[in-house]
Every structure is written in structure tokens, then in C-alpha cells.
C-alpha positions as CSV (number, residue, x, y, z in Angstrom):
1,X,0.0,0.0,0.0
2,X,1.1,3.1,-0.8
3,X,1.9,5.9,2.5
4,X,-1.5,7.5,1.6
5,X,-3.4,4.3,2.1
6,X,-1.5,3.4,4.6
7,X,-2.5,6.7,6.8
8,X,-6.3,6.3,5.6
9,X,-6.5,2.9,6.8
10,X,-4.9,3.8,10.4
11,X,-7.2,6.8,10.3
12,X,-10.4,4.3,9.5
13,X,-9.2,1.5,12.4
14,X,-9.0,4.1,14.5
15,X,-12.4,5.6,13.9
16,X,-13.8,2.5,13.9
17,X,-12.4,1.0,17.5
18,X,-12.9,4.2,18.8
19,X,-16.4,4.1,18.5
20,X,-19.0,3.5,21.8
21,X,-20.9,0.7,21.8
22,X,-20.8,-1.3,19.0
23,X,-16.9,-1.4,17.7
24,X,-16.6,-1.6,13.6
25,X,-13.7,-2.2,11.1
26,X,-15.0,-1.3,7.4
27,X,-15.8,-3.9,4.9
28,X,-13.7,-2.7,2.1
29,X,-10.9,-3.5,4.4
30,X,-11.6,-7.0,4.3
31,X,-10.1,-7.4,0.3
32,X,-6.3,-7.5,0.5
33,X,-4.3,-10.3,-1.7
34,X,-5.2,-12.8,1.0
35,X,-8.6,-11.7,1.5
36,X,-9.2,-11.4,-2.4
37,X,-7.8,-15.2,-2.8
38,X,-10.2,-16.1,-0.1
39,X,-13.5,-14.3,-1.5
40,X,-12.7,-15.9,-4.2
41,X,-12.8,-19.3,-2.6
42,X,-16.1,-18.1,-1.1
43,X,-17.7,-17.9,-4.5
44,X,-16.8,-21.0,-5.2
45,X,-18.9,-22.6,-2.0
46,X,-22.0,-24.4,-2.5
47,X,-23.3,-22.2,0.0
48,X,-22.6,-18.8,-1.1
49,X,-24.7,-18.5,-4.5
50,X,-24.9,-14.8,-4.7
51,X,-21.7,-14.6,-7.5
52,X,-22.8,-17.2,-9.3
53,X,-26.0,-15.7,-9.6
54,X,-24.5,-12.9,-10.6
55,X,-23.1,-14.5,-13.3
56,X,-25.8,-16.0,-14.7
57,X,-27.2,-12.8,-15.0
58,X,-24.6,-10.9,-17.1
59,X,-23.7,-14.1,-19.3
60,X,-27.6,-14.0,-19.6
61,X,-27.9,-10.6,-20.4
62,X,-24.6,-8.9,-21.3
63,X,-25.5,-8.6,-25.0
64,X,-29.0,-6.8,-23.9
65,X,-26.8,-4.6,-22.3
66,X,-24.6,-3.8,-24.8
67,X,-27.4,-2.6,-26.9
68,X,-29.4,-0.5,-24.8
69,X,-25.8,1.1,-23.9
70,X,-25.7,4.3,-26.5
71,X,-22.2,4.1,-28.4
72,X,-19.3,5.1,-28.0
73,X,-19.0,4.2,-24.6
74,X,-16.0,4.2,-21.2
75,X,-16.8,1.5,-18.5
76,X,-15.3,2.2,-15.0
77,X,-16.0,-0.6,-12.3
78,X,-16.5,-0.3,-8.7
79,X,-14.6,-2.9,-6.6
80,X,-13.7,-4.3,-9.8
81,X,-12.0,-7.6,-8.0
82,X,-10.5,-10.1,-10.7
83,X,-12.9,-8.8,-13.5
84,X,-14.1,-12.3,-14.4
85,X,-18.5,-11.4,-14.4
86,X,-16.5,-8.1,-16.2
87,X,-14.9,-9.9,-19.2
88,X,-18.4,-10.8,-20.4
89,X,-19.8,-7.4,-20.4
90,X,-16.6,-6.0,-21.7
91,X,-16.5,-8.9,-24.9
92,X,-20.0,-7.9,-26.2
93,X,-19.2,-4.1,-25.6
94,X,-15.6,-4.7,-27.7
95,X,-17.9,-6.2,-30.7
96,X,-19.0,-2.6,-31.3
97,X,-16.2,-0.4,-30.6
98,X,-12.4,0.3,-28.4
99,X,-13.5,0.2,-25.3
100,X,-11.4,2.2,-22.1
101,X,-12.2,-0.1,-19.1
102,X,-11.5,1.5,-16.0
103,X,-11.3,-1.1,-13.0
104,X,-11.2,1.0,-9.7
105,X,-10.2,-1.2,-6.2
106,X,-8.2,-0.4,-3.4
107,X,-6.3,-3.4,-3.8
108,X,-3.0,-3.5,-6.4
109,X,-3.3,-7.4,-5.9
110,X,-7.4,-7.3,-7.5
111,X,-6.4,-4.7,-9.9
112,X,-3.6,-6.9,-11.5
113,X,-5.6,-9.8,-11.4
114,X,-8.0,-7.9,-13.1
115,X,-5.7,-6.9,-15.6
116,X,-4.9,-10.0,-16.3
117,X,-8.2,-11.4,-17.0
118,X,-8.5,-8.9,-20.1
119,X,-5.3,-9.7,-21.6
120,X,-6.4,-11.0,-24.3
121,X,-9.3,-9.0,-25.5
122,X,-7.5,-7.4,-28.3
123,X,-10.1,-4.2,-28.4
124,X,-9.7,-3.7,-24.7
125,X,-8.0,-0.8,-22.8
126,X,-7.4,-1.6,-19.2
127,X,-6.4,1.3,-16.8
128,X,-6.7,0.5,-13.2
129,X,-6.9,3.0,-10.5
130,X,-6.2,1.8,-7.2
131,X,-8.9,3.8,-5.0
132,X,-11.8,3.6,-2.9
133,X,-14.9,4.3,-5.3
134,X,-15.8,7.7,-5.7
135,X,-12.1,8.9,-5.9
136,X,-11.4,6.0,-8.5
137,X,-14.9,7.0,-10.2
138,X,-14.0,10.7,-10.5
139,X,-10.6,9.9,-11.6
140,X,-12.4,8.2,-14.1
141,X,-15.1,10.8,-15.0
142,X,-11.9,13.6,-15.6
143,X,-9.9,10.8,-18.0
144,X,-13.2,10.1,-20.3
145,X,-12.9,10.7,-24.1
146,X,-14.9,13.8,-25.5
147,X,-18.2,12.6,-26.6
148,X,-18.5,9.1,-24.8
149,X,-20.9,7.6,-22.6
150,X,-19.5,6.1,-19.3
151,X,-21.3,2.8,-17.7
152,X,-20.4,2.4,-14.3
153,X,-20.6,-1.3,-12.7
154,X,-21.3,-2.2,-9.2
155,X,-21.8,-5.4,-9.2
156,X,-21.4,-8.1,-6.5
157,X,-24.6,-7.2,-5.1
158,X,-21.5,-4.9,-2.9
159,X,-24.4,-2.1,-2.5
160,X,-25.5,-4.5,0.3
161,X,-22.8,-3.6,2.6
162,X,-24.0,-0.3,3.0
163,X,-26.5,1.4,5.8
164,X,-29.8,2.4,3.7
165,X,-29.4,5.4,4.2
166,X,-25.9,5.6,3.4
167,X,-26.8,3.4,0.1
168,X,-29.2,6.1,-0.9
169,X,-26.6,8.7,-0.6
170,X,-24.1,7.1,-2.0
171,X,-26.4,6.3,-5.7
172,X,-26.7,10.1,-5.6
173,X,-23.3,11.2,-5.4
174,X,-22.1,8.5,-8.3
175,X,-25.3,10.1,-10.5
176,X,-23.4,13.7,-9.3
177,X,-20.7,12.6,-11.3
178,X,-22.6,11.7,-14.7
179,X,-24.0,12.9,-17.4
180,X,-27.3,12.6,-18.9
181,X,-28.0,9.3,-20.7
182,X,-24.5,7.0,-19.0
183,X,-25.3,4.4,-17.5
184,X,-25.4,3.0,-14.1
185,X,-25.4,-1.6,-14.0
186,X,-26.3,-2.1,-10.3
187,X,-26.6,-6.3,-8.8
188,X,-28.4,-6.6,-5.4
189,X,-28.8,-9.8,-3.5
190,X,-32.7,-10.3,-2.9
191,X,-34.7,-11.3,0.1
192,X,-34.3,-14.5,0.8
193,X,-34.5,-17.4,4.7
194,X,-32.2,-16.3,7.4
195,X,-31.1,-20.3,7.2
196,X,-29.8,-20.0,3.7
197,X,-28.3,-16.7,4.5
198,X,-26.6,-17.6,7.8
199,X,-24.8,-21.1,5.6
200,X,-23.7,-18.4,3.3
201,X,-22.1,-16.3,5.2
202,X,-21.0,-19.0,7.9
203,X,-19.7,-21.8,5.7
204,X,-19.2,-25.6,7.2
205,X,-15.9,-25.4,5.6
206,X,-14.9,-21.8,7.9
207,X,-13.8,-20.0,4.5
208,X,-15.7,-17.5,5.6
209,X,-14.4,-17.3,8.8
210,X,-10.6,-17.5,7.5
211,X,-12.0,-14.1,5.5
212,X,-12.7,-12.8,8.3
213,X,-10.2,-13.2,10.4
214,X,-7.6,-12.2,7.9
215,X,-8.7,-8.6,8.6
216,X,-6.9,-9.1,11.9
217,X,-4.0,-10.6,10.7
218,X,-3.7,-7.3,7.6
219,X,-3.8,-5.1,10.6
220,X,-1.4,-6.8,12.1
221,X,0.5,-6.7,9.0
222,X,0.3,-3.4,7.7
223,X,-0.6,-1.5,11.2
224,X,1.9,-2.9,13.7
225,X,-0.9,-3.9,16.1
226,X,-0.7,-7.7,18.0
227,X,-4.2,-9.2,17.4
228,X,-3.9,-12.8,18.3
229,X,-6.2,-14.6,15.7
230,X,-6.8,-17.4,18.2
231,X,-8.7,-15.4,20.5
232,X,-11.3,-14.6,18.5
233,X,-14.5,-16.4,16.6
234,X,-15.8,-15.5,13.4
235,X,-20.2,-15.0,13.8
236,X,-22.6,-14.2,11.5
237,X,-26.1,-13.0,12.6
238,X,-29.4,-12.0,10.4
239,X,-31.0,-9.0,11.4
240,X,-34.7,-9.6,10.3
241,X,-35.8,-5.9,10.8
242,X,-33.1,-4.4,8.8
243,X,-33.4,-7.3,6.4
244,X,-29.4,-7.6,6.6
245,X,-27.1,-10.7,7.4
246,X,-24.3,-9.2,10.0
247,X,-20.4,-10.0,10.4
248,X,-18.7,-9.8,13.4
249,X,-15.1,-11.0,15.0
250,X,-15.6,-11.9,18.9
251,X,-13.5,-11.7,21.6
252,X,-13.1,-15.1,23.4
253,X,-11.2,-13.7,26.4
254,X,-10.5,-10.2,27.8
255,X,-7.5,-8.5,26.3
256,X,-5.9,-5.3,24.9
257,X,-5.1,-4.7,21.6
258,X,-2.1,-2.3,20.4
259,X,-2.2,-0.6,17.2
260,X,1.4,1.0,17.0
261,X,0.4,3.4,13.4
262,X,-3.1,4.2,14.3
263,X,-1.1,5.2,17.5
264,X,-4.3,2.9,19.2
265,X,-5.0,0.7,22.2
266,X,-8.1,-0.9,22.1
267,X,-9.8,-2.6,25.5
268,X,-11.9,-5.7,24.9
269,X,-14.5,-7.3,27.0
270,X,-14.6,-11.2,26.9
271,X,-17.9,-11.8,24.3
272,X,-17.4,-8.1,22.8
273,X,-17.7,-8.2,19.1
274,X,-16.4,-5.9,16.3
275,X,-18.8,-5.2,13.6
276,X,-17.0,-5.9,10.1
277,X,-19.2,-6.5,7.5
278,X,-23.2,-6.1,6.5
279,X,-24.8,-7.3,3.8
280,X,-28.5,-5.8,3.2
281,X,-30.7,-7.5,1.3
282,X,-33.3,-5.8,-1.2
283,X,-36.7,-6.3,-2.7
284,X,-36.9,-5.8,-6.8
285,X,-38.9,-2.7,-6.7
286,X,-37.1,-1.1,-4.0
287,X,-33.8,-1.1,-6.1
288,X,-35.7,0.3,-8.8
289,X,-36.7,3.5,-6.0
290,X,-33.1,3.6,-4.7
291,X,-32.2,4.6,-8.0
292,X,-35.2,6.6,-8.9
293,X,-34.2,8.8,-5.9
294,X,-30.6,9.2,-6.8
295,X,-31.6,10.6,-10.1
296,X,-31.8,7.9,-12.7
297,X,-34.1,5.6,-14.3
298,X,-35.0,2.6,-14.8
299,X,-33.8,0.9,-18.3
300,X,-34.1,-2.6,-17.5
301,X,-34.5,-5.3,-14.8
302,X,-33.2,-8.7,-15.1
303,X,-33.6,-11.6,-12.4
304,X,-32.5,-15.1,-11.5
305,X,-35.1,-17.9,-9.6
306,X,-32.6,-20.4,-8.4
307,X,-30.5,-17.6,-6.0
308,X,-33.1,-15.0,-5.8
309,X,-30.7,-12.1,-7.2
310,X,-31.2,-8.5,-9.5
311,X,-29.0,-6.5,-12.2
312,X,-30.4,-3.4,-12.9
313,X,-29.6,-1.3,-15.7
314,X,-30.1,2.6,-14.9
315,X,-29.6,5.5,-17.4
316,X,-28.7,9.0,-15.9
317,X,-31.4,11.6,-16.4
């Protein structure tokens, strides 16, 4: 990580553990190389449909897409990870035109991995920007062509991991950076039983857990602090009234933690947990309202039965 990120994550852990009552690290922390590789294993789990459904979806639909996408067009991704659900999008896209693909994470080791992946489409430019979203998205808008459309992907049903509220608000401020007519491709994970979430997000195998607990061990790594892995459990919880499925890391024993570059020491109580991921989970027409609010409208809706899952296409107004 470069200084910058460095101080921004140190400046996050130390929001986060700082905060009364309920301690939180912030999801997006969770994706470093080892936390990428073991996503990745994650999608592959039985349990865990949500990417696959995704999937489906563009491999279904990506063509669709590409026509209802006015021409000539940029594409900048949002937590772009390796790109794979990308490639599909991108090889109908390429049919038509160059295409300038802008994946945007805050991890190098996603962003090669990314680049990687479109190696070999011929009519493909990649040019990743390693930042958190709307940075890497504005970064974007200020590169674009003269005269091009820009389609903006969040997919990973990611959206999820976000307050309502703060969803909402967030919707907004990407439509503050477009222009009439580009487009917006948003996936959302749909309702669905709090058993089938809880075995997706607490797998037999403890894949999920070993995600989990590697945020930990990267603060360990990159933050000088002494977490000792073994004294903690990885526990997922569904909230029914927020409709979200909750990850936390909890403290088996009491103990104090020190964070030498977030200049931190962090008390915890024996059963305390720290917050580290939500996932919220949406009804069809509700997506089409959170983007309705933020200022676009709806093109197109596709879903998939077997993993009750949405893409949405939205076109700036």
C-alpha cells in the first residue's frame, strides 16, 4: 500500500475502534491479496450463490446490455476484483467499438488480477486506479474521451454492505458525477431465509471465517498492532428488521489490543464483538426506488429464480 493508504486505513481502524458501543472495522478492508484469494474461494462454496448468480445474469444478459448502452461508450467498475463477471460485459461491448475499461479497487493485488483477466481481449483498454470508489470513479469521469458515454458497474450485489441510508446517498453522489443518458449496471442480493443466509455467510468449511479473520492478521501486518487470531470467533447474525445478514469477530477472552500506526490501544471485553461487514438485502422494486431517488431511471431489470438475485440497468437523467 502506498503511504497514503496506509495513513487512511490507520485513520479508518482508529475511527472504527474508537467508537462507543458497538466497535466496527470497514468492509472494504476486508479485500487485501489474502482476503481477495479467499473471496474468491467463497464464490466458489456451495453455500454462497450470490456470485454465481451474478453470473448467470450478465452471461444471460450482457449482449442486452450492450445494446441498450448508447455508443461510444468508457466503463469504470467499482470494486472491480478479478474482473471475471467483467470480461463478459466488456467482450460484447468490444464487438461494437475500443473500449477504455477503467477497474477501480483499493487493492493492487485485484487490480492486476483484473488486468490479467482482459489480456487477451484485443479491443480492450485496461487502466486501473487503485482507490476507494468515488475517488477512482471521478478519476475516471476527468480521463473520459470527448463525446463518450460512461457505464459504471457495481456489481457483487457490494451495494449490500452499505447502511440504507448511506446506500441512498451514495447512488446520488455517483449520479453527481454523470451525465445525462450514462449508464449505471447495479446487482443486489434479494430477500431470501435467514437459514440459507446464515450457511452463506457462515460456511461448514470456515472459509468465511478465515476471510474474516484475515482482517486481523492485515492489521497486524500493515498497522503494527498484536491481534492474536486465536482469541477470536468468526459469527454471523441476520437481522430480520433491517433485512441484513451481520459479520462480526468476537472476543473469546478479555484482552488489549495495540495498534502501533493508528497510534491505538483498544480494551476488549470477553464476548465483545467488532462489527466488520453487513450485507442488506433488497426487494426488486425497491432497487428500482433507490435509483429513482438518486436521479436515474430505470432501463431494464433482469432476475434469476434459483438464487433470488437482480441487475439493474439505470440511465442517468
Amino acid at each position: 500500500m502506498t503511504t497514503h493508504l496506509v495513513n487512511e486505513f490507520a485513520r479508518d481502524v482508529r475511527a472504527g475502534l474508537n467508537k462507543k458501543g458497538q466497535k466496527e472495522l470497514p468492509s472494504k478492508y476486508l479485500y487485501d491479496e489474502v482476503g481477495s484469494a479467499l473471496f474468491e474461494a467463497i464464490c466458489a462454496l456451495p453455500e454462497y450463490g450470490l456470485t454465481r448468480a451474478d453470473e448467470r445474469l450478465v452471461r444471460c444478459h450482457a449482449g442486452e446490455l450492450a445494446e441498450r448502452m448508447a455508443s461510444p461508450v468508457t466503463v469504470a467498475e467499482l470494486g472491480s476484483g478479478n474482473g471475471r463477471k467483467t470480461r463478459l460485459i466488456l467482450e460484447e461491448l468490444s464487438r461494437r467499438q475500443p473500449i477504455l475499461y477503467h477497474p477501480i479497487d483499493v487493492s493492487a493485488a485485484a487490480l492486476r488480477r483484473c488486468q490479467t483477466e482482459m489480456e487477451h481481449l484485443d479491443s480492450v483498454r485496461v487502466v486501473g486506479l487503485q482507490h476507494s470508489y468515488l475517488p477512482g470513479l471521478r478519476e475516471a469521469v476527468a480521463g473520459r474521451p470527448p463525446d463518450t458515454h460512461l457505464l459504471v458497474l457495481f456489481l457483487g450485489s457490494t451495494i449490500g454492505n452499505f447502511e440504507r441510508p448511506a446506500a441512498q446517498e451514495f447512488i446520488r453522489e455517483v449520479r453527481g458525477t454523470l451525465r445525462p443518458g450514462d449508464g449505471f449496471l447495479l446487482s443486489t442480493d434479494l430477500e431470501k431465509s435467514a437459514q440459507q443466509l446464515i450457511l452463506a455467510y457462515d460456511d461448514p468449511l470456515g472459509v468465511t471465517a478465515a476471510f474474516n479473520l484475515n482482517l486481523l492478521a492485515r492489521i497486524n501486518r500493515e498497522l503494527d498492532a498484536d491481534f492474536k487470531l486465536s482469541q477470536f470467533q468468526h459469527l454471523a447474525r441476520y437481522h430480520a428488521r433491517e433485512r441484513r445478514i451481520e459479520m462480526h469477530l468476537r472476543s473469546t477472552i478479555e484482552q488489549t489490543i495495540t495498534i502501533g500506526k493508528a497510534d491505538l490501544t483498544v480494551p476488549l471485553r470477553r464476548e465483545e464483538t467488532i462489527w466488520t461487514e453487513s450485507s442488506h438485502k433488497f426487494n426488486p422494486q425497491e432497487v428500482i426506488q433507490l435509483g429513482e431517488r438518486g436521479g436515474f431511471r430505470c432501463e431494464a431489470q433482469w432476475m434469476d429464480e434459483e438464487w433470488p438475485f437482480a441487475l439493474t440497468l439505470f440511465i442517468a437523467q
